[in-house]
C-alpha positions as CSV (number, residue, x, y, z in Angstrom):
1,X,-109.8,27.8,58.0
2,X,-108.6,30.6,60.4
3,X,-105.2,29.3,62.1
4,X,-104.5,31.2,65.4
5,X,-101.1,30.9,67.1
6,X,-101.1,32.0,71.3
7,X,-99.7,30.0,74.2
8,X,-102.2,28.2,76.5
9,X,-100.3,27.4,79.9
10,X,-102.3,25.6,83.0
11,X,-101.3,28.0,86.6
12,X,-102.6,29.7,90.0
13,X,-105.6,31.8,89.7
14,X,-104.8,34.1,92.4
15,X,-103.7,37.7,92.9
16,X,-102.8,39.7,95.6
17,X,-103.3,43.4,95.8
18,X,-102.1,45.9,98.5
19,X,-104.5,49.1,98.7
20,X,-102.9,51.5,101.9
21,X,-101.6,48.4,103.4
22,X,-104.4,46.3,103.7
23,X,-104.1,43.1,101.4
24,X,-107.2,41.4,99.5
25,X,-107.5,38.8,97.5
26,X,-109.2,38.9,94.1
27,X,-110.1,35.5,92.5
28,X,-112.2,35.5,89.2
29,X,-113.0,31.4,89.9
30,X,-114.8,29.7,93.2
31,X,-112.4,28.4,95.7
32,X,-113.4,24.7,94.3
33,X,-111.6,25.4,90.6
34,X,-108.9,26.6,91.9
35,X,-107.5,23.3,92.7
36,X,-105.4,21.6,90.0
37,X,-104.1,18.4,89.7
38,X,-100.6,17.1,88.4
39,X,-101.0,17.4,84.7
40,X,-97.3,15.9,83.6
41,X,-97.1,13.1,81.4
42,X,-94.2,10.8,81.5
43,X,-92.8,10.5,77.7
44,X,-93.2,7.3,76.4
45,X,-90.2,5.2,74.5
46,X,-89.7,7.2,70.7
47,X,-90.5,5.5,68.1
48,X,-88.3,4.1,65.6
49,X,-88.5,6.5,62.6
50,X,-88.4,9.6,65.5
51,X,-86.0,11.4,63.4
52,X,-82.2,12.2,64.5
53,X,-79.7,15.0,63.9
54,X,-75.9,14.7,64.6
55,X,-76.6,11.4,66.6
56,X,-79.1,13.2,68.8
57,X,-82.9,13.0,68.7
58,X,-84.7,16.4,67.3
59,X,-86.0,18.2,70.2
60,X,-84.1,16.8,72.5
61,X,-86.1,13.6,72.2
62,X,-89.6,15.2,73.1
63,X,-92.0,13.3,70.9
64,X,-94.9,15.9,71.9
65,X,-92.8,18.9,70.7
66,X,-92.7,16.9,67.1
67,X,-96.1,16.4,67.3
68,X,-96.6,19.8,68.0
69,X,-94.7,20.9,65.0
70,X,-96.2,18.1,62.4
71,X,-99.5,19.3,63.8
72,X,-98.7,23.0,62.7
73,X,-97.6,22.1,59.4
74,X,-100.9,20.4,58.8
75,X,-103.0,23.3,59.5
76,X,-101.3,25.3,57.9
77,X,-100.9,23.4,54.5
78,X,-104.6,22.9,54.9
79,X,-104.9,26.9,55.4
80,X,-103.2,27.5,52.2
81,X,-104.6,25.6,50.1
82,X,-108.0,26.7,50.8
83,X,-107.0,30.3,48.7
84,X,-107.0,28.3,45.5
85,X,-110.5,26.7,46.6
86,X,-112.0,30.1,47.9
87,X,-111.0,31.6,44.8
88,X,-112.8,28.7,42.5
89,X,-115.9,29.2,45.0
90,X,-116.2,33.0,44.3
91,X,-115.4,32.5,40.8
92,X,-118.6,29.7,40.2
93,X,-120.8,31.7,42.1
94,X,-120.3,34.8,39.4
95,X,-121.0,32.4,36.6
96,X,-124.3,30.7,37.8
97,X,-125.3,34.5,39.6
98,X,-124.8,35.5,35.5
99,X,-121.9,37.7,36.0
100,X,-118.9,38.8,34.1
101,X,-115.6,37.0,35.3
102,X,-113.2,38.8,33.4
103,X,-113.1,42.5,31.9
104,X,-115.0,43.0,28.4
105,X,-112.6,43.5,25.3
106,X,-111.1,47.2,25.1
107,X,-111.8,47.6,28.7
108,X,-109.5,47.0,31.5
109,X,-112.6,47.1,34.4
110,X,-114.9,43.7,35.4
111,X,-118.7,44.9,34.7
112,X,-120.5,45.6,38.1
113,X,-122.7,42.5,38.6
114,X,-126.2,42.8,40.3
115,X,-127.1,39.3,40.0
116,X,-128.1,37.2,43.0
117,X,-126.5,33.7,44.6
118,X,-128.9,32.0,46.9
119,X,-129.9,35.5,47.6
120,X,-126.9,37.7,48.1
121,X,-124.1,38.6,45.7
122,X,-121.8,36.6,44.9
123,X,-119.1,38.9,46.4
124,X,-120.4,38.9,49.2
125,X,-120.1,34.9,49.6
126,X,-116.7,34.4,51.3
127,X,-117.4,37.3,53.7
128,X,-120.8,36.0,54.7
129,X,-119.3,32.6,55.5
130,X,-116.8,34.4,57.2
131,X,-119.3,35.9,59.3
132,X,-121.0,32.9,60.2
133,X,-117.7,31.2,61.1
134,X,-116.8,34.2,63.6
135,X,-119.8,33.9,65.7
136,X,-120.2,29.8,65.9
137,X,-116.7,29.7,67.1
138,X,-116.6,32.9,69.6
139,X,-119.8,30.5,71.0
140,X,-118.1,27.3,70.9
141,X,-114.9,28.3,72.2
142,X,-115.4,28.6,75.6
143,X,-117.3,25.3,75.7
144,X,-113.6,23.8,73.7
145,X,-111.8,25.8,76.7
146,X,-113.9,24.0,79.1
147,X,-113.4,19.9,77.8
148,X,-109.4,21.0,77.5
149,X,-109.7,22.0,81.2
150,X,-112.1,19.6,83.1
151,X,-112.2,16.5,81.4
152,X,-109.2,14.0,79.9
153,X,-110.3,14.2,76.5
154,X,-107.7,16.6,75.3
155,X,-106.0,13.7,73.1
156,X,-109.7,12.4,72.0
157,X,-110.7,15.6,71.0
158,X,-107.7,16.0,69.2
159,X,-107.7,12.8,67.2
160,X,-111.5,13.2,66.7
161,X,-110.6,16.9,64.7
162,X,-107.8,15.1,62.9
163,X,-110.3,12.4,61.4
164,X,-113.0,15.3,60.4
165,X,-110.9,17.9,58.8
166,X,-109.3,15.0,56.6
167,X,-112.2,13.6,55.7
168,X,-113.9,17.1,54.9
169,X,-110.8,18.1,52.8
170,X,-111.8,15.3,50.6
171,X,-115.3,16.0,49.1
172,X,-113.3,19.6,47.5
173,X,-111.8,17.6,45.1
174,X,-115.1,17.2,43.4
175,X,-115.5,21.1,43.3
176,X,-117.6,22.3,39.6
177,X,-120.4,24.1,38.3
178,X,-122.9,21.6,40.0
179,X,-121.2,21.0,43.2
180,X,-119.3,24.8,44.4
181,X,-122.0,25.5,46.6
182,X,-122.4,21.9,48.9
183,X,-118.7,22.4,48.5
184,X,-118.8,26.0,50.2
185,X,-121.0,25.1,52.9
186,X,-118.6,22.4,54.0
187,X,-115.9,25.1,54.7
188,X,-117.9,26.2,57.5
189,X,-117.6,22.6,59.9
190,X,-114.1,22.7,58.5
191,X,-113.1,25.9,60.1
192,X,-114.5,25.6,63.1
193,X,-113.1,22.2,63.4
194,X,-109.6,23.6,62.6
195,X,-110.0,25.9,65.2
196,X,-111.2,23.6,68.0
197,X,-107.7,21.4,66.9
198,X,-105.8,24.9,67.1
199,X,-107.6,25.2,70.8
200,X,-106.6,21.7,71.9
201,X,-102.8,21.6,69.9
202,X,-102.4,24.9,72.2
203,X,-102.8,23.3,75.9
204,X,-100.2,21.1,74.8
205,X,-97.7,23.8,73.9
206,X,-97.1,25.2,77.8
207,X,-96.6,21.6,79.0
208,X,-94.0,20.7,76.3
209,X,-90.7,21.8,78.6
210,X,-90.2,23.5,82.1
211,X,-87.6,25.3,80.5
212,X,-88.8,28.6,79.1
213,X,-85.9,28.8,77.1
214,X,-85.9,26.1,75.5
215,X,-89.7,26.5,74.4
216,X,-89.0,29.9,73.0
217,X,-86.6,27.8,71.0
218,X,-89.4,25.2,69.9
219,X,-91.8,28.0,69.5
220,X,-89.5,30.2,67.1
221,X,-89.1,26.7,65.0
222,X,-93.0,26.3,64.9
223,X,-93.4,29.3,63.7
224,X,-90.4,29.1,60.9
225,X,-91.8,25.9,59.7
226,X,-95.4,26.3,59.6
227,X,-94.4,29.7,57.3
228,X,-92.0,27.3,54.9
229,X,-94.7,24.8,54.4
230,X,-97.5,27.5,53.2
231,X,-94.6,28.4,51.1
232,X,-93.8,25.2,49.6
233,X,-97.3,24.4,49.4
234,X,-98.5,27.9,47.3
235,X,-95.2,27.9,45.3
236,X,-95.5,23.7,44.1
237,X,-99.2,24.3,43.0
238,X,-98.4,27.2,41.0
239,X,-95.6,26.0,39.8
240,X,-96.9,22.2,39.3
241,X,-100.1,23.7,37.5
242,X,-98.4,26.3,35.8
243,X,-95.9,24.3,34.1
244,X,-98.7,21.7,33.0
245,X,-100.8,24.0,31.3
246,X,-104.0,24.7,33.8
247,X,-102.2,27.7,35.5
248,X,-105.3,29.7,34.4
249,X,-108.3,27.0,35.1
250,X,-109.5,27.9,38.8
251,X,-111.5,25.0,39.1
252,X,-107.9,22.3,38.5
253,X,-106.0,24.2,40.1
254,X,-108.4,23.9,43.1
255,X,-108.5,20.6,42.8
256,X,-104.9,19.8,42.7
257,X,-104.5,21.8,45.7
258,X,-107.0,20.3,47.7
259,X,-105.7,17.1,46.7
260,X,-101.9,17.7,47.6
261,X,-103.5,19.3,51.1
262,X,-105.2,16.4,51.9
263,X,-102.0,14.1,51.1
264,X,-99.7,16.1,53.6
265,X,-102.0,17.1,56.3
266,X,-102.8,13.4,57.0
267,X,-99.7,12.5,56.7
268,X,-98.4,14.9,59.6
269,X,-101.9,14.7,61.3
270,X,-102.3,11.3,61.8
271,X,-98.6,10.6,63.3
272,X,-98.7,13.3,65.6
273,X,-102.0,13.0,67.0
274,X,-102.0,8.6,67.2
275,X,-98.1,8.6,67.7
276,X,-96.9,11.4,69.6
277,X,-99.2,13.5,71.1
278,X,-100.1,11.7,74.3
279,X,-103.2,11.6,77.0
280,X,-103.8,14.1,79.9
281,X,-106.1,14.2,83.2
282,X,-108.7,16.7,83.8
283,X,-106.5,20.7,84.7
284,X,-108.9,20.9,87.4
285,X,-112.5,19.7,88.4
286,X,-115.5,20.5,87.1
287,X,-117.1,22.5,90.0
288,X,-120.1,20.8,91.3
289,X,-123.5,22.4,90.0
290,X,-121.6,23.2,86.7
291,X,-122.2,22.1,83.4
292,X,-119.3,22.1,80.5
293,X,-121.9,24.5,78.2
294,X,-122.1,27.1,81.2
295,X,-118.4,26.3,83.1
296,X,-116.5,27.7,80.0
297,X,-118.5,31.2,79.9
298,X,-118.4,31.5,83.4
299,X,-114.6,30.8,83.7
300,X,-114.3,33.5,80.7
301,X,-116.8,35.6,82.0
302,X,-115.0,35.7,85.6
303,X,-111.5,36.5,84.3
304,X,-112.6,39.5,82.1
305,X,-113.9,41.3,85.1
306,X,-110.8,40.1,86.7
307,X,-108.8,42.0,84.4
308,X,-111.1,44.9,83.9
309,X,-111.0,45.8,87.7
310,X,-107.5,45.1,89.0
311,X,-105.2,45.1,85.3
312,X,-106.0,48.0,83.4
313,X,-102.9,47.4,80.6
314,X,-103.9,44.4,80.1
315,X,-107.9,45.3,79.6
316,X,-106.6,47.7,77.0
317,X,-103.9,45.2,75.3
318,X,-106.8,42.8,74.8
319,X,-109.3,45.2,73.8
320,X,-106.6,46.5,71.1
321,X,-106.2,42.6,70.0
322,X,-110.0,42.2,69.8
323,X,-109.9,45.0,66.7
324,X,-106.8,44.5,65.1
325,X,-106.9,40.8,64.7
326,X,-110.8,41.1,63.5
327,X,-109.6,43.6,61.0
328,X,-106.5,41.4,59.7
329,X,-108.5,37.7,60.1
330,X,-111.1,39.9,57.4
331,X,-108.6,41.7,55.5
332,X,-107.2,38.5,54.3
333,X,-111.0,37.3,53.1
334,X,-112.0,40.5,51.8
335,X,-108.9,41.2,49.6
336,X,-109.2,37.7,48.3
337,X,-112.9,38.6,47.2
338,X,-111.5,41.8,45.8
339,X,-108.8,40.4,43.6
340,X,-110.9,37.9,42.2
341,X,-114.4,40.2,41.5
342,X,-112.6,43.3,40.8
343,X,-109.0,42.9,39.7
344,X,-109.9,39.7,37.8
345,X,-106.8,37.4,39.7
346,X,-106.4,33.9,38.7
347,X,-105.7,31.4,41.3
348,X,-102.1,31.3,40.5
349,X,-102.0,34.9,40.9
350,X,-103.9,34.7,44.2
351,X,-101.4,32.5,45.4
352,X,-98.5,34.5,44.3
353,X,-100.1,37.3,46.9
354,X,-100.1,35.1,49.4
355,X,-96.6,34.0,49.0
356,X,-95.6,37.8,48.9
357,X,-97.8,38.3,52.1
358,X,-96.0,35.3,54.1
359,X,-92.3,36.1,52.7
360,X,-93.3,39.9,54.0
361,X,-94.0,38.4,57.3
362,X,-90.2,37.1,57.6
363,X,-88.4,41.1,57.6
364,X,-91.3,42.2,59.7
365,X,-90.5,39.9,62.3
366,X,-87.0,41.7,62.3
367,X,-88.0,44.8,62.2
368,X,-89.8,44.1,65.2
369,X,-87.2,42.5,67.5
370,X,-84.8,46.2,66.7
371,X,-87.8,48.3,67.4
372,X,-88.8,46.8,70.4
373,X,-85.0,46.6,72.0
374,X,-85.6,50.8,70.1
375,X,-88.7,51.1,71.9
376,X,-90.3,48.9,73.5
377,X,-93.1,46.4,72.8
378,X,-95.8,49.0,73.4
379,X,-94.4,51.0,71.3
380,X,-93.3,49.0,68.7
381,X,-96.8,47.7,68.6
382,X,-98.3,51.0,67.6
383,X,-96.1,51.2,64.9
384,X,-96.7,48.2,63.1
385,X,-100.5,48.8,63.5
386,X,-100.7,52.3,61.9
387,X,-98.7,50.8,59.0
388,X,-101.4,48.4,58.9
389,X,-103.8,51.2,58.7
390,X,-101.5,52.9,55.8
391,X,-101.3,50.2,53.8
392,X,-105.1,48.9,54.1
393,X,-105.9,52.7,53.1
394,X,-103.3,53.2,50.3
395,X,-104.3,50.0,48.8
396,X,-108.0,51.0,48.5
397,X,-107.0,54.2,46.9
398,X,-104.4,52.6,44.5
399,X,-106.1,49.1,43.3
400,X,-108.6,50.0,40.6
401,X,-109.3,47.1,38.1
402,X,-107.4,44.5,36.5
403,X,-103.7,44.4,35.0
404,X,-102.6,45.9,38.7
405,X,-100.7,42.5,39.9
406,X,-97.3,44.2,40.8
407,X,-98.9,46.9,42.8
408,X,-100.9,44.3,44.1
409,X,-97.9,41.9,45.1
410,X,-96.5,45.1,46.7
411,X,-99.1,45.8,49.1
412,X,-99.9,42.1,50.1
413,X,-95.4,42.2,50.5
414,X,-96.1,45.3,52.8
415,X,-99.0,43.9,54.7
416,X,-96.8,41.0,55.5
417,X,-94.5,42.8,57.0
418,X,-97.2,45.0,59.2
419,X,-98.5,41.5,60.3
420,X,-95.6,39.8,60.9
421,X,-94.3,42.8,63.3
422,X,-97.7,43.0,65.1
423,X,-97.7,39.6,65.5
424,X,-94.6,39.2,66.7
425,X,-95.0,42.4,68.9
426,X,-98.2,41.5,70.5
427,X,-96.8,37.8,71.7
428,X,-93.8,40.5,73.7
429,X,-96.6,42.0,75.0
430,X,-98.9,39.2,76.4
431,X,-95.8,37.8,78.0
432,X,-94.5,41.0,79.8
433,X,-98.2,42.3,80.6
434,X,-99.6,39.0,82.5
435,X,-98.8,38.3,86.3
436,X,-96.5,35.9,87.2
437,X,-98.4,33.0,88.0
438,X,-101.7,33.4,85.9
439,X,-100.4,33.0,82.5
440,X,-103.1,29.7,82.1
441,X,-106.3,31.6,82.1
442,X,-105.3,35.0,80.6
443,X,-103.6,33.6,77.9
444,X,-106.8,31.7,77.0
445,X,-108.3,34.9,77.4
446,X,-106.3,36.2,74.7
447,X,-107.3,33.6,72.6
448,X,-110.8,34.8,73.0
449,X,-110.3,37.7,72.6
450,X,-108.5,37.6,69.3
451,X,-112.2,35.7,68.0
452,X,-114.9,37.8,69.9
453,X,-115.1,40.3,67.3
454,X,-113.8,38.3,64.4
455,X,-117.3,38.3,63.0
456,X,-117.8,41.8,62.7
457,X,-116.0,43.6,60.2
458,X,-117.1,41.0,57.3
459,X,-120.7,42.2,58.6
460,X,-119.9,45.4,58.1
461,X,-118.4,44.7,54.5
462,X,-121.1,42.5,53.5
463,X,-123.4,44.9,54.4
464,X,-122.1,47.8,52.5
465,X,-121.1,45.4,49.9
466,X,-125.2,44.4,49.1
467,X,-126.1,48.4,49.4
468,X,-124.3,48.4,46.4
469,X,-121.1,50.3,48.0
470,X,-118.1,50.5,46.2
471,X,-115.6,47.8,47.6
472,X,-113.1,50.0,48.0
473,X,-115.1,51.8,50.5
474,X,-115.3,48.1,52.7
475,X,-111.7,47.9,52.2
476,X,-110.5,51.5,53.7
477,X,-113.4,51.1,56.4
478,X,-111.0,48.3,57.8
479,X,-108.7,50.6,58.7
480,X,-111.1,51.8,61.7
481,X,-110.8,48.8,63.3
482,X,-106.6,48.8,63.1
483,X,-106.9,52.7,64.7
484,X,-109.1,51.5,67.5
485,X,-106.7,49.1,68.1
486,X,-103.7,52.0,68.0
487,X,-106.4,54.2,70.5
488,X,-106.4,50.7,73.1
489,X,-102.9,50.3,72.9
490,X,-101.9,54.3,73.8
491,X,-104.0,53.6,76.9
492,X,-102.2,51.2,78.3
493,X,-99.6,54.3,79.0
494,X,-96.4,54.0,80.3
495,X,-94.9,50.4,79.2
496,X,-92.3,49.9,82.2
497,X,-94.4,50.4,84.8
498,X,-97.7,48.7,83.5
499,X,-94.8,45.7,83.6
500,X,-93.4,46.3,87.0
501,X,-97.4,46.2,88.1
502,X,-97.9,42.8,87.3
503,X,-94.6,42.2,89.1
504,X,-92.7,41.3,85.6
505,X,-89.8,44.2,86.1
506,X,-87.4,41.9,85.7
507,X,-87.4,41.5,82.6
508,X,-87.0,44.6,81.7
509,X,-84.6,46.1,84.3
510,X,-80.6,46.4,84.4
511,X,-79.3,45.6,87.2
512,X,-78.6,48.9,89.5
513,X,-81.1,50.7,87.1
514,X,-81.9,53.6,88.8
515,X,-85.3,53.8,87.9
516,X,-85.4,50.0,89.5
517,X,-86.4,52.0,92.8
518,X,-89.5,54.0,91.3
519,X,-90.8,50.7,89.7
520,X,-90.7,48.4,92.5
521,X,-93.5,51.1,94.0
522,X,-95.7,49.7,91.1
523,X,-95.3,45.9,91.6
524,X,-96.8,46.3,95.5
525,X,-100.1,44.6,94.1
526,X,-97.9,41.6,93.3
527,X,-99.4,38.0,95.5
528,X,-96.9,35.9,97.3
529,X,-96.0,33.6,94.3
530,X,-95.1,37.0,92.0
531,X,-92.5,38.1,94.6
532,X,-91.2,34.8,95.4
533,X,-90.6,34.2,91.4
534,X,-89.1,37.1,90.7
535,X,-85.5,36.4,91.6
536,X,-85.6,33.4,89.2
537,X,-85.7,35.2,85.8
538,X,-83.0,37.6,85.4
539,X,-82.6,36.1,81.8
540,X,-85.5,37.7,80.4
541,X,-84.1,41.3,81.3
542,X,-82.2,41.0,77.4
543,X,-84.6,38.7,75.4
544,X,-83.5,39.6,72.1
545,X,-79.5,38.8,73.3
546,X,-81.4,35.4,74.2
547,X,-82.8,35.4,70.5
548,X,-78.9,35.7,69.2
549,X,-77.5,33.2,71.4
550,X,-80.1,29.8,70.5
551,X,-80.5,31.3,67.2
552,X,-77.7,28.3,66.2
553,X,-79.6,26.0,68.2
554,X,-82.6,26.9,66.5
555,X,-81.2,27.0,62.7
556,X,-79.6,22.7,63.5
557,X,-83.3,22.0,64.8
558,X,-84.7,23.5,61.8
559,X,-82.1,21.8,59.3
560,X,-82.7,18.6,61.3
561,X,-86.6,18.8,60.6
């Protein structure tokens, strides 16, 4: 499963911009879609076990905010767990291909295998799958986009995903030599059905508070949460199994963790998706003469040249997302191929580099908050992504054959922290570099655009991979796609004014600046609701004094989870 976190908000579609004072209009959508109806939902009573802290109901009593959360949790557990199973896939595929699974005596290398799995090699199974994954849901997700956004089915949908991905979770408990590969070609409904659930959970998130400060307060709490459960999850099944002797049997191990997913993700699932989460009407209608397969490509079709003609940061800070999060979604596959063909990892050890990878994620998400308040987000961004490109390259130079696990554990710490900065980072940035007013459609768009090319660096490694290519070739050849994204992200040139262009100064601005002057001449292109909204968001201009002052409020909310 591929777990995805961006905002999804419902707003105008409109912007205004001023060429030698002469005002045009550019809309990416016919004058019929633009029209959007109420989408609030009054909160119905909480239910009895809605759970309190200091006499107060969590999140301030918003049932949909703890169904948010629960939700997270659950896809993440589920995410987790499937390293144990991916790594008992790879692992059965070697034995029935006829290849060696560990290193011969006297040698510390894994004999090259030539063999052949349902016609490929078996290192080249989780890659492949990955492939096919990256393309069925860049297809499918504009049609997802469209159900969210014309029709009230958003809860449906939701509670239909919930019943799938806990029933598919199931049949992996049965994983051996006879049934890996039904087993493996279940993973591939799974994850696309865990990301049409991450698709719908996301139009939910926008509509969860008017106040933006207080959903930067549920959103740092998601996050926090959905990183403790992996943890907790990873660290009880190599704890549990290690301490009970299968520690070292791939196949038990998979099961148990399967079996401990499928426990908590319906328990959270099913709660917040049949409790909490509740229905919505239709964002706006369906134009007449549309379909739902064609109205979601056209809607993402329109927006792109939207953003290509009249937002030229923005083109580039997408186009920089479209490589960097293709190479990180396949750097996480590909290493896991790579630790268990040629470093010879167990299961428990794969899991102790993905602990070491989310814990790395925690300091990285400081680092970034003093670099950008340093820098800035643009900036800061760069950064993070050529240490991405470091460590991918360092890694394939250092990581040779088996008895490597600290080195490994080092790396996947230091990859943690180069993700958890970019990540971090690049949510600054698709804040600051939006116009007021449109966040609905080009944060969608950013969601797409993280997926578009999400099949194509597992081609390119599976491909190289069944020429016979050493693997450490695939894995430095990922660093291309992190220095493309460093080349898209210089583009977008100087941070504070591509900001003040989209009319989003404020936020960056002290008051009596005197550069405030020279950057009001680059928010002229701004529409009538961008100036009028201005004045109401001086708050933003010190976001990470923001972070200091609800950090309290966030820590009780997490203690009271």
């Amino acid at each position: 499963m591929i777990n995805q976190e961006v905002q999804d908000a419902r707003t105008a579609e409109v912007v205004t911009s001023t060429n030698q004072g002469e005002t045009t209009e550019f809309s990416h959508d016919p004058p019929e879609s633009s029209e959007r109806r109420p989408n609030r939902h009054p909160q119905p009573p909480l239910p009895k076990w809605f759970p309190y802290w200091k006499h107060k109901p969590i999140y301030h009593g918003n049932g949909e905010a703890l169904g948010w959360v629960m939700d997270s949790i659950g896809r993440s557990v589920a995410f987790a767990a499937s390293a144990f199973l991916l790594t008992a896939l790879l692992r059965l595929a070697k034995e029935e291909a006829g290849c060696e699974t560990d290193p011969p005596p006297g040698s510390n290398k894994v004999p090259s295998c030539d063999g052949r799995v349902y016609g490929i090699r078996p290192s080249s199974l989780l890659t492949t799958f990955l492939v096919i994954v990256g393309i069925i849901s860049a297809a499918l997700l504009p049609f997802m986009g469209a159900i969210v956004d014309y029709t009230n089915k958003r809860l449906v949908v939701g509670q239909v995903t919930t019943v799938i991905l806990c029933l598919l979770i199931l049949p992996s408990l049965a994983i051996s030599s006879k049934t890996w590969f039904p087993i493996a070609l279940l993973q591939l409904p799974l994850a696309f059905v865990g990301w049409a659930q991450t698709l719908v959970t996301y139009a939910y998130l926008p509509e969860l508070t008017d106040s933006e400060e207080r959903l930067n307060q549920y959103t740092q709490s998601f996050t926090i949460l959905s990183f403790i459960a992996m943890l907790l999850l990873i660290g009880g099944v190599v704890g549990v199994s290690s301490f009970a002797g299968f520690g070292d049997d791939e196949i038990d191990v998979a099961r148990f963790g399967q079996a401990v997913s499928f426990v908590i993700v319906s328990a959270v699932l099913y709660p917040a998706w049949f409790r909490l989460f509740q229905p919505r009407l239709a964002c706006q209608p369906l134009p007449q003469g549309r379909s739902l397969l064609t109205a979601g490509w056209r809607k993402v079709f329109g927006t792109s040249i939207f953003i290509y003609r009249n937002i030229p940061s923005l083109k580039w800070f997408y186009t920089s997302v479209s490589f960097v999060d293709a190479g990180v979604g396949s750097l996480a596959t590909v290493m896991l191929t790579y630790l268990t063909d040629t470093l010879a990892f167990t299961t428990t050890e794969n899991g102790i580099t993905f602990m070491c990878f989310l814990v790395g994620s925690i300091p990285g998400a400081v680092i970034a908050g003093y670099t950008t308040s340093l820098w800035n987000p643009a900036r800061s961004s760069i950064a993070a992504t050529c240490l991405l490109a470091g460590t991918t390259i360092a890694a394939a130079s250092v990581l040779e054959g088996p008895g490597q696990q600290m080195e490994t554990y080092i790396f996947a710490s230091v990859w943690g922290a180069a993700g958890g900065w970019k990540w971090t980072t690049d949510r600054v940035l698709a804040s600051t570099l939006i116009p007021r007013n449109q966040d609905a459609e080009l944060m969608g768009t950013y969601l797409f655009s993280g997926q578009i090319l999400s099949w194509l660096p597992p081609l390119v490694f599976t491909g190289m991979n069944e020429a016979g290519l050493s693997q450490r070739v695939g894995i430095g050849v990922l660093s291309t796609w992190f220095l493309l994204g460093v080349t898209c992200l210089i583009l977008i040139g100087d941070y504070r004014k591509a900001v003040a262009m989209v009319g989003r100064e404020h936020m960056l601005l002290h008051q009596d600046s005197p550069e405030e002057e020279e950057l009001s001449d680059f928010a002229q292109p701004l529409s009538r609701y961008q100036r009028e909204s201005q004045s109401s968001s001086r708050e933003h201009r010190q976001g990470h004094l923001q972070f200091k002052h609800s950090y309290r409020q966030v820590w009780e909310q997490l203690i009271a989870t």
